[in-house]
C-alpha positions as CSV (number, residue, x, y, z in Angstrom):
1,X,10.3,8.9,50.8
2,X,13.0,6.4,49.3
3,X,15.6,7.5,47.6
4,X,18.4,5.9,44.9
5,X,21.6,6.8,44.3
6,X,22.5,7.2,40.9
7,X,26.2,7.2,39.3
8,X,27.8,8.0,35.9
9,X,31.4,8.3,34.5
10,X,32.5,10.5,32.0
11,X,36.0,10.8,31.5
12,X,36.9,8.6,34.2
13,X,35.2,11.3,36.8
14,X,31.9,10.0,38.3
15,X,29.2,12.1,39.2
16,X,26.3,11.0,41.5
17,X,23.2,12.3,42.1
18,X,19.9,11.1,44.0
19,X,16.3,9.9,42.4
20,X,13.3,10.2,44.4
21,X,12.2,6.1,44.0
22,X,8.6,7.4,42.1
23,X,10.6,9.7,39.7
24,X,12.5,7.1,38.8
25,X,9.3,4.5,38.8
26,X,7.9,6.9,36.2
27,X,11.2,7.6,33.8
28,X,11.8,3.7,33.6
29,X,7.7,2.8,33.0
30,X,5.6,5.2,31.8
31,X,2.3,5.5,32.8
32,X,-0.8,3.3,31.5
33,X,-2.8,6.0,31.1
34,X,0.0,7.5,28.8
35,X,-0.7,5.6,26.1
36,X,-2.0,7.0,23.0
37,X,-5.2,6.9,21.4
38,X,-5.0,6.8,17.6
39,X,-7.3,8.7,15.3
40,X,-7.2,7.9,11.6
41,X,-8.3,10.3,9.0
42,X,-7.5,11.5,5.3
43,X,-8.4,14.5,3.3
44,X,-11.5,15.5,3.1
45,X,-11.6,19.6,2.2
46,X,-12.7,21.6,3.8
47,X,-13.2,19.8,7.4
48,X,-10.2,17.9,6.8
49,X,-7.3,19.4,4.9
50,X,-3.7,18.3,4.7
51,X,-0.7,20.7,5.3
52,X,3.1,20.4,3.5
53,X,4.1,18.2,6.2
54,X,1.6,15.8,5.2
55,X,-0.5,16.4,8.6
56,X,-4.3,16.4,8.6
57,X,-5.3,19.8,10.2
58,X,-8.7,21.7,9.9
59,X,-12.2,22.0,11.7
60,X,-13.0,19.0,11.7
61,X,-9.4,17.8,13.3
62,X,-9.3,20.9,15.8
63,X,-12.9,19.4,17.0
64,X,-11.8,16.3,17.7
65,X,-8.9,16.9,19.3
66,X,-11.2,19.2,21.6
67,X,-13.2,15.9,21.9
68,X,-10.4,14.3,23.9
69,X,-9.1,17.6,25.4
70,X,-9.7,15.4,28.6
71,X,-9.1,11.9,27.7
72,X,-6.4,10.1,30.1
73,X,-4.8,9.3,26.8
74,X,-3.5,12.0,24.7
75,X,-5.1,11.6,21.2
76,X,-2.3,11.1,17.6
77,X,-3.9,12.0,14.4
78,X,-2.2,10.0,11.7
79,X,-3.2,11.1,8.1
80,X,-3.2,8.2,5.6
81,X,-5.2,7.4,2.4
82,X,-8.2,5.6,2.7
83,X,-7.2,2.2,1.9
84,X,-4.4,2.2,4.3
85,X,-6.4,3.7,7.2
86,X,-8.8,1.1,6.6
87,X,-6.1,-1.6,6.8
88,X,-5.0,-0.5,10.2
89,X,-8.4,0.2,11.3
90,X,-9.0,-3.7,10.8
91,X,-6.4,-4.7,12.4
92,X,-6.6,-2.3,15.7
93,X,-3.4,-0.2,14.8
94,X,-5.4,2.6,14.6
95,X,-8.0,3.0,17.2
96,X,-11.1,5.5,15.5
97,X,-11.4,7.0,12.2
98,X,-14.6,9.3,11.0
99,X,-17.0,8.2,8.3
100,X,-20.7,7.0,7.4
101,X,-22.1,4.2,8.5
102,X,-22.3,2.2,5.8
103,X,-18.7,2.5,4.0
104,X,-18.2,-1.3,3.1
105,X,-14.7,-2.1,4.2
106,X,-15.5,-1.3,7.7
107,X,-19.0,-3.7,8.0
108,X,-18.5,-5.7,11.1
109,X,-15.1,-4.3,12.2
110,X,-16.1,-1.2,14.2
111,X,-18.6,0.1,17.1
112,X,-20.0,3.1,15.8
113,X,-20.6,6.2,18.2
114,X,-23.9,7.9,18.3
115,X,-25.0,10.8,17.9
116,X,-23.6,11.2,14.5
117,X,-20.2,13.8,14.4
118,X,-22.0,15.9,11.4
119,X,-23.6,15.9,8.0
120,X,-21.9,15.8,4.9
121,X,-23.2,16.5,1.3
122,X,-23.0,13.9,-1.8
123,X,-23.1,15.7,-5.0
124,X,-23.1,15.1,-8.3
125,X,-20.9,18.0,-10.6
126,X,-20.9,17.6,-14.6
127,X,-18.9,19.8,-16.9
128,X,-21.3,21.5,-19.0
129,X,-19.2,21.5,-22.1
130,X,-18.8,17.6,-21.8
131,X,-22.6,16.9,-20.5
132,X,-23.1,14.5,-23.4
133,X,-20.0,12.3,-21.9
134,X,-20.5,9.4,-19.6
135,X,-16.9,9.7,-17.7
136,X,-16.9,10.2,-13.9
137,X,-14.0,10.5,-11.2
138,X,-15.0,8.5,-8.0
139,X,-12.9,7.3,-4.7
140,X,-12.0,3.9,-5.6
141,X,-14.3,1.5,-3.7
142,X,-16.9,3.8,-2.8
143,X,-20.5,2.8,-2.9
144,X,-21.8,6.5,-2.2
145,X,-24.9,5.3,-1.2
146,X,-26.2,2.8,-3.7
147,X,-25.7,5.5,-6.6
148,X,-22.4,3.9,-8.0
149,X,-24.2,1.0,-9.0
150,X,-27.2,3.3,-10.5
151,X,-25.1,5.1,-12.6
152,X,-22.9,1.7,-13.8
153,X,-26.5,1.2,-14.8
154,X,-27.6,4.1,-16.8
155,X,-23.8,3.4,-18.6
156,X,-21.3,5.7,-16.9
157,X,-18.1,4.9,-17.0
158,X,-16.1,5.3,-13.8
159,X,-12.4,6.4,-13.5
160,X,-10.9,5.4,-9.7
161,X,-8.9,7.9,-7.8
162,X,-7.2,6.8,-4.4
163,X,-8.8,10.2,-2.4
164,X,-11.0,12.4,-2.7
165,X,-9.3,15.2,-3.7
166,X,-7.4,13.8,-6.5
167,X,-11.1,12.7,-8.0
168,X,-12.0,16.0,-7.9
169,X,-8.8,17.5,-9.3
170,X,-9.6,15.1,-12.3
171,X,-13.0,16.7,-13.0
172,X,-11.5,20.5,-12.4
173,X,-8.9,20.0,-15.4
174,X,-11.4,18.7,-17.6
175,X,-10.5,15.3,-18.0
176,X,-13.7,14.0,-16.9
177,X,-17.2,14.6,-17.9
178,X,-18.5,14.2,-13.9
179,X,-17.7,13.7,-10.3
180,X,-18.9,12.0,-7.7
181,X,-18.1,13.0,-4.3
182,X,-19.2,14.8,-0.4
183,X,-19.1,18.4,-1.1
184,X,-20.8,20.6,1.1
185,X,-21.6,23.4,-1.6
186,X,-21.1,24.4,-5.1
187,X,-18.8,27.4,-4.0
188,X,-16.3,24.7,-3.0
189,X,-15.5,23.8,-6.7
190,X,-14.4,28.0,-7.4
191,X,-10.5,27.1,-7.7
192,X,-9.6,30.6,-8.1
193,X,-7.3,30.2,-11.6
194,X,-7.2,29.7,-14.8
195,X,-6.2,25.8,-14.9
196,X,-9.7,24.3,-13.4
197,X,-13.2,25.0,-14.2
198,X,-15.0,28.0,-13.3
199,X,-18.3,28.1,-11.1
200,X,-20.4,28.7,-14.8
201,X,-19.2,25.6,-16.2
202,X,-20.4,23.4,-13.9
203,X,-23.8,21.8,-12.9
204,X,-24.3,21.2,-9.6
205,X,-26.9,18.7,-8.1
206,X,-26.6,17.5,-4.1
207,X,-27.9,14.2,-4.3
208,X,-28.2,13.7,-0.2
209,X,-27.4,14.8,3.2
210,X,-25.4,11.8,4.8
211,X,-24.4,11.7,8.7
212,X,-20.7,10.7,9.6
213,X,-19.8,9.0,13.0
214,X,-17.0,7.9,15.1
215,X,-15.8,4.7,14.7
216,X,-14.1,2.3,17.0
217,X,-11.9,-0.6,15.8
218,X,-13.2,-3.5,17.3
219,X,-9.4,-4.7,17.6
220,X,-8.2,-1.6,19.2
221,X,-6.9,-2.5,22.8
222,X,-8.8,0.5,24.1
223,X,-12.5,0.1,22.8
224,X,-13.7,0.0,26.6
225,X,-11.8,2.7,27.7
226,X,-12.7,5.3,24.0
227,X,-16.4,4.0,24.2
228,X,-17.0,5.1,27.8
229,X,-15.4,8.3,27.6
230,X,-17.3,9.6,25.2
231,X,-20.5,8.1,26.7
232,X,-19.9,9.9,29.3
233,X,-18.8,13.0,27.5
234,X,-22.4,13.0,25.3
235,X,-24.2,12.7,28.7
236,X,-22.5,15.1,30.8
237,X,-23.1,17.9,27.5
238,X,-26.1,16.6,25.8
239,X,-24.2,16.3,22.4
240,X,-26.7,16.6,19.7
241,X,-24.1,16.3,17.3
242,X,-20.1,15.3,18.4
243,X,-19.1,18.6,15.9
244,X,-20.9,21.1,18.0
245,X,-20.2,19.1,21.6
């Protein structure tokens, strides 16, 4: 084995010590297969919920790491809002992110991986007391599925939010009549206090049960490398769904 001789000063004393030629290899260059993979993802209660150091943590997160428990590449989940995550997406800075398939800002930019990750429920809640209003909180952007544009037809009125979560804070203080959104089940909107809407006040319809997937930037450096690992992965296990895998 070849060895290097190293040497320091510190206060005029030098030390030396000796390297073994591959340590030192791997301390000055890294290797490839160190390089991280980057998953995107925002809030999105209760699979994805985001903690006081702004990290996204929850089932949905502790799955995917699980996903990549393996991967050569250790997996970084960077929490954003949607509209920056879709910006990096684009441009390959971030190298997956979860969502349907037809979410329009990512048409033509990713490689989406089958079979679906899981379902996920859009629903339409409406204040009882304010039925008669035509106000609804929505994600700006979001098509949900063709239904924005019905009810823009039928003369609702929609009021943006930048998340999820903030749309549906809206509609829990009463400041909108309705809200659009993926919510699994009516029990999520029981906020346990006396600021938000109780369970009583509010209708509940689900509207449709969507499928979400994995996507891959098609300007991520590693689409090869993510694509055939989870190939693989869904073969060797016979995935029916990535959630349960």
């Amino acid at each position: 084995m070849i060895y290097f001789i190293i040497r320091y000063s510190v206060a005029r004393t030098t030390f030396s010590f000796t390297l073994p030629l591959l340590l030192l290899l791997g301390c000055l260059f890294p290797a490839y297969g160190q390089t991280q993979l980057t998953f995107g993802l925002y809030p999105f209660p209760p699979d994805i919920t985001q903690n006081q150091h702004g990290e996204c943590e929850g089932p949905a997160v502790a799955q995917l790491k699980k996903l990549f428990l393996f991967s050569e590449q250790p997996l970084k989940i960077l929490c954003v809002t949607p509209a920056r995550l879709y910006k990096l997406f684009a441009n390959g800075k971030v190298d997956m992110l979860l969502n349907i398939a037809s979410t329009k800002a990512l048409q033509g930019q990713s490689v989406i991986v089958k079979p679906q990750f899981h379902y996920i429920n859009l629903a339409f809640a409406t204040n009882k007391a304010m039925a008669e209003q035509k106000t609804v909180s929505a994600i700006r952007g979001y098509n949900y599925e063709g239904q924005r544009e019905v009810l823009e037809q039928r003369g609702y009125e929609f009021v943006e939010l930048k998340n999820g979560v903030d749309a549906l804070e809206l509609f829990a203080l009463g400041r909108v009549a309705h809200h659009i959104g993926y919510i699994q089940h009516k029990e999520m909107l029981n906020f346990h206090d006396t600021k938000h809407l109780k369970l009583d006040q509010i209708e509940f319809n689900s509207l449709e049960l969507i499928p979400t997937y994995i996507h891959i930037s098609k300007k991520s450096p590693h689409l090869e490398t993510i694509n055939a690992y989870l190939t693989q992965l869904i073969s060797q296990k016979h995935c029916q769904n990535l959630y349960n895998c």
